[in-house]
C-alpha positions as CSV (number, residue, x, y, z in Angstrom):
1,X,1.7,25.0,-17.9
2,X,4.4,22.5,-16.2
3,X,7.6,23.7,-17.2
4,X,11.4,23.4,-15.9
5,X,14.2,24.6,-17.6
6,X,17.2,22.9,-17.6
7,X,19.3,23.2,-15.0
8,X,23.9,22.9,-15.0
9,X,26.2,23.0,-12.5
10,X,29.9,23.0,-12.9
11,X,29.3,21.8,-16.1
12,X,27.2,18.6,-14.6
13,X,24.2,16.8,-16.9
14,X,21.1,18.3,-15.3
15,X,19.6,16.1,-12.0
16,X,16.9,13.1,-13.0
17,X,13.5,13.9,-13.8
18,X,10.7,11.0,-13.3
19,X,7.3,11.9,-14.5
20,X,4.9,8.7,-12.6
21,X,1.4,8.5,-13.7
22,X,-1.2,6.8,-11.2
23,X,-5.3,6.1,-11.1
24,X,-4.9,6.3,-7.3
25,X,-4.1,10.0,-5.5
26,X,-6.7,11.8,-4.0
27,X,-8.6,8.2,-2.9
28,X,-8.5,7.0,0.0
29,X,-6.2,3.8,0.2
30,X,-2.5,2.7,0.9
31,X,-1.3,2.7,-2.6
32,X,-2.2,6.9,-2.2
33,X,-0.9,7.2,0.8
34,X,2.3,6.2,0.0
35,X,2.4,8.2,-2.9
36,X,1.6,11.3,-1.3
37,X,4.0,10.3,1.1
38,X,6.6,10.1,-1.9
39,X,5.8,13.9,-3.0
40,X,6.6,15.4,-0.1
41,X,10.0,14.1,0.3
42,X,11.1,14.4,-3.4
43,X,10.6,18.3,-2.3
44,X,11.9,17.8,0.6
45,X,14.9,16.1,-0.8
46,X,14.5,18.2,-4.0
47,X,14.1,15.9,-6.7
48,X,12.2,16.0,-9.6
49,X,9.6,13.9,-9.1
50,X,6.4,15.1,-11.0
51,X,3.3,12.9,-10.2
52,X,0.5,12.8,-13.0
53,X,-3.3,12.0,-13.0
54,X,-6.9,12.4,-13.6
55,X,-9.6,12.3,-11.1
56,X,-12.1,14.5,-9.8
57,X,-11.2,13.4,-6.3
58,X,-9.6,16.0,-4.2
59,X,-6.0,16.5,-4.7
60,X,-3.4,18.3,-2.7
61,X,-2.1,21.3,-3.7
62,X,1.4,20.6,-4.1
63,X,4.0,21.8,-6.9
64,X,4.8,18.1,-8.1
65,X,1.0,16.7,-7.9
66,X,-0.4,17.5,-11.2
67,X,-4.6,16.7,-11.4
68,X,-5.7,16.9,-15.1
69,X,-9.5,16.9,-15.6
70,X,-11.2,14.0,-17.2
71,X,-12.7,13.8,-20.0
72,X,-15.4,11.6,-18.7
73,X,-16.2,10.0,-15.1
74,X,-17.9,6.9,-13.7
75,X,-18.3,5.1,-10.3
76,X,-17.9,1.5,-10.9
77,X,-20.7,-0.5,-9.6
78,X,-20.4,-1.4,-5.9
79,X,-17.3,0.6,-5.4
80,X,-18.2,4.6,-4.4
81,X,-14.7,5.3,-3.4
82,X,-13.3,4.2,-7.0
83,X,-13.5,5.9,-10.3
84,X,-13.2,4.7,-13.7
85,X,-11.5,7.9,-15.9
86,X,-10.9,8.5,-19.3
87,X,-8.0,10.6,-19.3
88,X,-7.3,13.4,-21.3
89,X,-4.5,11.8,-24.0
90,X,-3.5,15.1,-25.3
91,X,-3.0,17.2,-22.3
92,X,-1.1,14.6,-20.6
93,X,1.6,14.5,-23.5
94,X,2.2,17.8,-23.7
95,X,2.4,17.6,-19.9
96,X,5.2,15.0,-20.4
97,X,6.7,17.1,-23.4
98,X,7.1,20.3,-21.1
99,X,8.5,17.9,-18.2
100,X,11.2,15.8,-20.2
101,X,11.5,13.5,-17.8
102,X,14.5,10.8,-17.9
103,X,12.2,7.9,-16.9
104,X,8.7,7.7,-16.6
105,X,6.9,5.7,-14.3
106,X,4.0,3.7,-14.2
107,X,2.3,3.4,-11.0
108,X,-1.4,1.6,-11.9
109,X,-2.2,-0.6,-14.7
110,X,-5.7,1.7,-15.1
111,X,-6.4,4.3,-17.9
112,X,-3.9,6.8,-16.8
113,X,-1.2,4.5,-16.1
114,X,-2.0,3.1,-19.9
115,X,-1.9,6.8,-21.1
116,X,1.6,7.0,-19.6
117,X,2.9,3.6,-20.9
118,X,1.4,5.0,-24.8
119,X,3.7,8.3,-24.3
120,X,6.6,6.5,-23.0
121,X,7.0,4.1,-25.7
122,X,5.9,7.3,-28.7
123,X,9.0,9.4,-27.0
124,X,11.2,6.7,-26.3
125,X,11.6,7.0,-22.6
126,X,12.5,4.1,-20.2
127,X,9.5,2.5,-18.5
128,X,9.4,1.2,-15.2
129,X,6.7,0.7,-13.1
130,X,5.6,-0.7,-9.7
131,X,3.3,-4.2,-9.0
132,X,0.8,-2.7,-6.4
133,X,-2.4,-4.3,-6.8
134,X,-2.8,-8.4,-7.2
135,X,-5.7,-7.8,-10.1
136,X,-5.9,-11.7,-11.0
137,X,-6.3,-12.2,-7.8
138,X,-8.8,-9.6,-7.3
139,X,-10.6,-11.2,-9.9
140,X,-10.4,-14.7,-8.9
141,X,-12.1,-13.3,-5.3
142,X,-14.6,-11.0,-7.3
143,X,-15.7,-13.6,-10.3
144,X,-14.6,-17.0,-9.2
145,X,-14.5,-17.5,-13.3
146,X,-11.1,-19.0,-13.7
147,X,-11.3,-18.0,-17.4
148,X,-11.9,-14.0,-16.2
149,X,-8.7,-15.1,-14.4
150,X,-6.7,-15.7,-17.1
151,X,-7.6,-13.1,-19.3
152,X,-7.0,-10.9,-16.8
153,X,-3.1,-12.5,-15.9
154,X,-2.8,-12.4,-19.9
155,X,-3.8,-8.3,-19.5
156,X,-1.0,-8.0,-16.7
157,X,1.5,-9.8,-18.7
158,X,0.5,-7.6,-21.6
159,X,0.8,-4.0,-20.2
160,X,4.0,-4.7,-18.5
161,X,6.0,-6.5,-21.1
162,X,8.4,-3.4,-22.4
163,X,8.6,-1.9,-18.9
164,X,12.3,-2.0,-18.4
165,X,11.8,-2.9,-14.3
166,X,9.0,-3.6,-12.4
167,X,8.9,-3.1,-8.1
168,X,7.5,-5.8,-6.6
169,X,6.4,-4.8,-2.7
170,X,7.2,-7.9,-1.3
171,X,9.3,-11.3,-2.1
172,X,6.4,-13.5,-3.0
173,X,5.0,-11.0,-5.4
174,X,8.4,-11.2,-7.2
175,X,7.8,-14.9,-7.6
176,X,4.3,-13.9,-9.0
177,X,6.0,-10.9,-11.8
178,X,8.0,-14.2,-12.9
179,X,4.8,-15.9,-13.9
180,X,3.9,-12.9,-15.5
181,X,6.8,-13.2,-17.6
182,X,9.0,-10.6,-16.5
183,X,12.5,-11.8,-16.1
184,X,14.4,-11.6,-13.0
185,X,16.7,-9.1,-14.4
186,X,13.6,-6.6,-14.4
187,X,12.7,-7.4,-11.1
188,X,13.0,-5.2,-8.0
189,X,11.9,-5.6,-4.6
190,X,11.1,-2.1,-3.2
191,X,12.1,-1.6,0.1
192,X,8.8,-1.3,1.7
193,X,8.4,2.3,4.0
194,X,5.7,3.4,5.5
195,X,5.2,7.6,7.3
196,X,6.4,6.4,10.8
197,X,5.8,9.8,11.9
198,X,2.2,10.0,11.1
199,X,1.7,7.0,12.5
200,X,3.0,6.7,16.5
201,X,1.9,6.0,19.9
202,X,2.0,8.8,20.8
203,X,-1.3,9.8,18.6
204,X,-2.8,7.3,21.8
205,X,-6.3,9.2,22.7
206,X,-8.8,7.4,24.1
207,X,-11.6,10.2,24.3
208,X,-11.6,9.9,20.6
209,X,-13.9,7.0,20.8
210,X,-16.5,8.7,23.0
211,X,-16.3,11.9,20.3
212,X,-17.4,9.0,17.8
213,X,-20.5,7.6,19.8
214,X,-18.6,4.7,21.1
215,X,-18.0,3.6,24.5
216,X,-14.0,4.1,26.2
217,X,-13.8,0.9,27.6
218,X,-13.0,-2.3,26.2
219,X,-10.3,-3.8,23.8
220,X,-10.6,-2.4,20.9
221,X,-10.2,-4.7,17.6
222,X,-9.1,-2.7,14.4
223,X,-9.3,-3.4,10.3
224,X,-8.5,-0.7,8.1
225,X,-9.1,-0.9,4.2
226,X,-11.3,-1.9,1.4
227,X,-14.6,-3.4,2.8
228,X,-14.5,-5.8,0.1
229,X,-14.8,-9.5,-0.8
230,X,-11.3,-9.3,-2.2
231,X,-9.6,-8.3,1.1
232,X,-11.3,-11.6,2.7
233,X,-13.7,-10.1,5.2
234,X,-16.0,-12.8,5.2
235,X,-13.4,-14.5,7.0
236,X,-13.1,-11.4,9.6
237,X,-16.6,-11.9,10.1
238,X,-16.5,-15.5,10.3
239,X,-13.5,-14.9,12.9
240,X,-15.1,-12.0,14.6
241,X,-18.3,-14.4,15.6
242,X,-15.9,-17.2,17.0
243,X,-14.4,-15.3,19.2
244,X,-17.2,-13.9,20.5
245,X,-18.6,-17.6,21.3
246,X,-15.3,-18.0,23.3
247,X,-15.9,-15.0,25.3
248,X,-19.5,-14.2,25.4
249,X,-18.8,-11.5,28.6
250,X,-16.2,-9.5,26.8
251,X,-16.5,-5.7,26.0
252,X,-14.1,-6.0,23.1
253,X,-15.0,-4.7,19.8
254,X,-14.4,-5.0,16.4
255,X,-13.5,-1.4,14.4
256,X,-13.8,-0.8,10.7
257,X,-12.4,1.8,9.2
258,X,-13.0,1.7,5.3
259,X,-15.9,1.2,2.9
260,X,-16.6,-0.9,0.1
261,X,-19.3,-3.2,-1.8
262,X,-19.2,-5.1,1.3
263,X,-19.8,-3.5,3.6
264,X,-23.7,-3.3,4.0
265,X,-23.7,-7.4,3.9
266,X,-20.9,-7.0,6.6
267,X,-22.9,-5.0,8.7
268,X,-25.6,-7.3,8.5
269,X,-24.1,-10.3,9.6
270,X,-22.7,-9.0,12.2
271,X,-25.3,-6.6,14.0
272,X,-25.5,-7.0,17.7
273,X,-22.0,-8.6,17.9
274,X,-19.8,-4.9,19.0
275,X,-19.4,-4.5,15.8
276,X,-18.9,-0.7,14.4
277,X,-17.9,0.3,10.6
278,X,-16.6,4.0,10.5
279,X,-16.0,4.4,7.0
280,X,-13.5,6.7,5.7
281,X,-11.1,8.2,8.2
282,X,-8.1,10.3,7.1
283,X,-4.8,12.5,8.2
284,X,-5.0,12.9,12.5
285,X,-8.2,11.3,12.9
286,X,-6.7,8.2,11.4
287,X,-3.8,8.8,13.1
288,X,-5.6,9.0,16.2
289,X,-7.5,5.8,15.7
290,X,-4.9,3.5,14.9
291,X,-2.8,4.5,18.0
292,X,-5.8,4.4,20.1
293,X,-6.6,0.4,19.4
294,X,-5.6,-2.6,20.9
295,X,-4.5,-4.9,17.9
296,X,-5.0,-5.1,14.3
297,X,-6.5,-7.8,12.3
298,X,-6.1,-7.9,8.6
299,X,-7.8,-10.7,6.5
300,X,-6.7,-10.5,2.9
301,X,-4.5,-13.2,0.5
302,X,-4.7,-10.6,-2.0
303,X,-1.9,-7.5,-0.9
304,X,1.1,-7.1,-2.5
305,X,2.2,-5.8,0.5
306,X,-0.3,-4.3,2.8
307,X,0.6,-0.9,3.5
308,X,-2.1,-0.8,6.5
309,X,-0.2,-3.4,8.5
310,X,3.3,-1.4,8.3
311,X,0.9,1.4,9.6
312,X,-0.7,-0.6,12.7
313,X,2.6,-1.6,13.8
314,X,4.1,1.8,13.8
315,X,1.2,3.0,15.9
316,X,1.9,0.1,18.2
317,X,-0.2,-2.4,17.3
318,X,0.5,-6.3,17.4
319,X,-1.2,-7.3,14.2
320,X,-2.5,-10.2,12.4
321,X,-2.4,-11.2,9.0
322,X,-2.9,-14.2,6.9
323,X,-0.1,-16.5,5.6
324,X,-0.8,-15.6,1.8
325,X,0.2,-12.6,-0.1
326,X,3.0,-9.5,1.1
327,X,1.7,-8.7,4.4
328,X,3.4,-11.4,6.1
329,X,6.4,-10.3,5.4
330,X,6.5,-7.7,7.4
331,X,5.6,-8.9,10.8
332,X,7.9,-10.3,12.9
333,X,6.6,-13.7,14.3
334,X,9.5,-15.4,15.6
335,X,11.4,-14.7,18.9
336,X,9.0,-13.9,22.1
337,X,11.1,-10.6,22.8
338,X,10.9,-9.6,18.8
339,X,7.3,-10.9,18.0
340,X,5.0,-8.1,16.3
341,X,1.8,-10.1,15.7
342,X,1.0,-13.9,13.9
343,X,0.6,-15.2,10.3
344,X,-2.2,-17.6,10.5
345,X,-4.1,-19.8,7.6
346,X,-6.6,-18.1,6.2
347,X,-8.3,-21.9,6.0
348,X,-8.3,-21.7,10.0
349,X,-11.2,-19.4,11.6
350,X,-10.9,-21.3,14.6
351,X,-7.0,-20.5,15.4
352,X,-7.5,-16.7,14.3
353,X,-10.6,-16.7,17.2
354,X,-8.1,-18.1,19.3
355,X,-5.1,-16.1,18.9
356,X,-7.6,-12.5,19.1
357,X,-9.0,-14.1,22.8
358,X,-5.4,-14.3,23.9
359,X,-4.7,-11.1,22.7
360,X,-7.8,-9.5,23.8
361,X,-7.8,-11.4,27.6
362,X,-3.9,-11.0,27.8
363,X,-3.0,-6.9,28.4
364,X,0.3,-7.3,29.3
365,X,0.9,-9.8,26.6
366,X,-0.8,-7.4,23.8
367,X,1.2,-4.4,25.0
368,X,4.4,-6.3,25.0
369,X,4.1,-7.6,21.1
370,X,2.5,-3.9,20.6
371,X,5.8,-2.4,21.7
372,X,8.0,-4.3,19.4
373,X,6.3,-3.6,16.9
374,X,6.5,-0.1,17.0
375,X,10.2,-0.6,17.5
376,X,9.8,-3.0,14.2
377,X,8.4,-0.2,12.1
378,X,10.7,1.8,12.8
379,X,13.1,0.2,10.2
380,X,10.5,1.0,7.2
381,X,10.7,4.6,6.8
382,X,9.2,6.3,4.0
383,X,12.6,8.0,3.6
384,X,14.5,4.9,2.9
385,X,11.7,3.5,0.8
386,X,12.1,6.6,-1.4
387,X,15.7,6.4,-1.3
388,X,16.0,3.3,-2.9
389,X,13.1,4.1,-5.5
390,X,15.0,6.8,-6.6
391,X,18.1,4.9,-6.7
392,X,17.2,2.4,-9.3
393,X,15.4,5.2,-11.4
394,X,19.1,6.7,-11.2
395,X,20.3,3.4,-12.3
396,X,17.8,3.1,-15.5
397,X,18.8,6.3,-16.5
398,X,22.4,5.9,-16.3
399,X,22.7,8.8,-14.0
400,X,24.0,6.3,-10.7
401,X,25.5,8.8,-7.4
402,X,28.5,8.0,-6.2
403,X,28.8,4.2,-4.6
404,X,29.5,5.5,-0.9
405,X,26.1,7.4,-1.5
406,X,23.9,4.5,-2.7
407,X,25.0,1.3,-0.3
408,X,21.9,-0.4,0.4
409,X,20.7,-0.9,3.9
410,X,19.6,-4.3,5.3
411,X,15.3,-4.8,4.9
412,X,15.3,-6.8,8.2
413,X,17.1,-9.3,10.3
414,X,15.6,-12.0,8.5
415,X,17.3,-13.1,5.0
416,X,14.4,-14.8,3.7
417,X,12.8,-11.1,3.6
418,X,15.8,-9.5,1.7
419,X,15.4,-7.1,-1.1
420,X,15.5,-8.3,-4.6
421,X,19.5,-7.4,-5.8
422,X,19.9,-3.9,-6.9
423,X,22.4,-5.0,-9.9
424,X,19.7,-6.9,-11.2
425,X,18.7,-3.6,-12.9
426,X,19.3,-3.2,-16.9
427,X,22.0,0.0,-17.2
């Protein structure tokens, strides 16, 4: 049984307690990682963050990760990474009862996320949540049915109409919570952070490719994430082939790291073009294989943020990433000295061919852009990310620290990429 008794100190109301509920923890994509990522330093920092969910995926065995079993199970169709859960209603609210948390937290819109919302507004407790997938946009990709579309916007709107704030990961998926209807004064941009110590340089091991079955030499060209219409790889494959008719002779090839419906069509098209899908790769090993590529290539108009792509550039990467969606907000692509990749049009094969030959043919060019943008990363730590998730919770609960405490740091150089205000949170 979950259980903390209530803690005093000189008199002082008891710390904050946030109880978040998630679809996604023991899968195998950025929205876990960063969650995971998040439990270790609230017990590292000591605060009570308690995260809930329901899957029979593997979950670490951690005094704040709390797994409850579901009632029922199914792989959706195409998708053998990704469940669909029925959670059990009961055992989650006494969970929640036992917990008393100060705000509770929803981190999916999926059937535990929608159990969490139901016991939040029974007990009264303040709501906030976090914008981490694009799902209208998902099912634009998925459906091209522009009235699945709207239903699905009208669901979004819907579920997160009484949360009292909503993260957004990036600026332009602030703009998108607006035509959700949520009001600017429930908006906050979460300062994005990313576990810059699990993913370095210095993780750089070129053997690991031989242990794999694939040759040493060559630049290697990595994507890491869904395999899945949604993240745009027909475009990566489109690309892939184009540059390849630029540079017939070259040893360079394409890595992908990831499963998904996808990938079997992927595989397909491009057989006999250096081509090699890994599938799932986790903790070191995935480490190891991001510090070991060359640069880092990711497709999708549909990420909120793009966790991946704060990865790759940690490790050293130069990375490229399309001109739609969160991604692009966190590469640097102005100033030779400070550049960390390039936002291209996702309408323009030819120019993403282009730019990968010049990265590929180029060493010292590629090595350049790859060490600013380990220096780049360096700014998003998971750490300040969880600092200022915390601090707004504090701020929804009425329990602020002291000012001197709470002073928010500068996102990046660049204004245009400046968090959402703070103050813009209800009291």
């Amino acid at each position: 049984m979950i259980s903390r008794e209530d803690q005093s100190q000189s008199g002082r109301a008891r710390p904050l307690r946030v109880a978040l509920f998630t679809d996604t923890l023991g899968d195998v994509n950025g929205v876990s990682r960063f969650l995971n990522d998040i439990a270790d330093r609230s017990l590292e920092c000591d605060r009570s963050l308690d995260i809930l969910t329901s899957t029979r995926f593997a979950v670490r065995d951690l005094p704040n990760l709390h797994n409850f079993e579901p009632r029922a199970a199914i792989k959706l169709p195409g998708y053998r990474d990704l469940e669909f859960v029925l959670p059990p209603g009961r055992r989650l609210f006494g969970a929640v009862r036992s917990l008393r948390p100060d705000v509770i937290h929803i981190s999916t819109p999926g059937p535990v996320g929608f159990v969490g919302r139901l016991i939040a507004r029974r007990l009264g407790i303040p709501l906030a949540g976090v914008y981490h997938t694009d799902f209208p946009a998902y099912v634009d990709h998925l459906f091209d049915d522009a009235a699945l579309t709207h239903l699905s916007r009208a669901a979004m709107k819907r579920f997160y109409k009484p949360f009292r704030c909503v993260f957004a990961r990036s600026a332009e998926y602030g703009a998108s919570l607006g035509r959700l209807g949520i009001v600017a004064s429930r908006r906050v941009r979460l300062r994005a952070g990313c576990n810059t110590a699990c993913f370095h340089p210095r993780f750089r091991d070129e053997r690991c490719w031989s242990s794999l079955g694939l040759s040493d030499n060559g630049v290697k060209v990595l994507y890491v994430g869904r395999v899945s219409i949604e993240k745009n790889l027909p475009l990566l494959a489109d690309v892939w082939k184009r540059f390849l008719a630029l540079a017939p002779q070259t040893d360079a090839q394409l890595i992908i790291v990831g499963d998904g419906p996808y990938r079997a069509t992927m595989e397909s098209t491009l057989a006999g073009c250096n081509a090699h899908f890994l599938g799932f790769r986790h903790g070191d090993e995935l480490s190891r294989l991001y510090a070991s590529s060359d640069l880092f290539v990711f497709p999708s108009t549909t990420d909120t943020l793009g966790q991946v792509v704060l990865e790759s550039q940690a490790s050293g990467l130069p990375a490229l990433v399309t001109n739609v969606g969160g991604p692009k907000e966190v590469v640097c692509h102005e100033g030779e000295s400070r550049r960390t990749g390039f936002v291209l049009s996702s309408g323009d094969p030819a120019n993403w061919a282009r730019h990968i030959l010049r990265l590929v043919t180029d060493a010292k060019f590629r090595m350049a852009m790859g060490a600013a943008a380990h220096r780049h990363a360096q700014q998003f730590s998971i750490q300040d990310s969880f600092d200022h998730f915390w601090q707004v919770h504090e701020q929804l609960a009425g329990k602020p620290r002291p000012a001197a405490q709470i002073e928010p740091k500068p996102l990046i150089a660049d204004s245009s990429s400046a968090p959402l205000p703070l103050d813009s949170v209800p009291a």
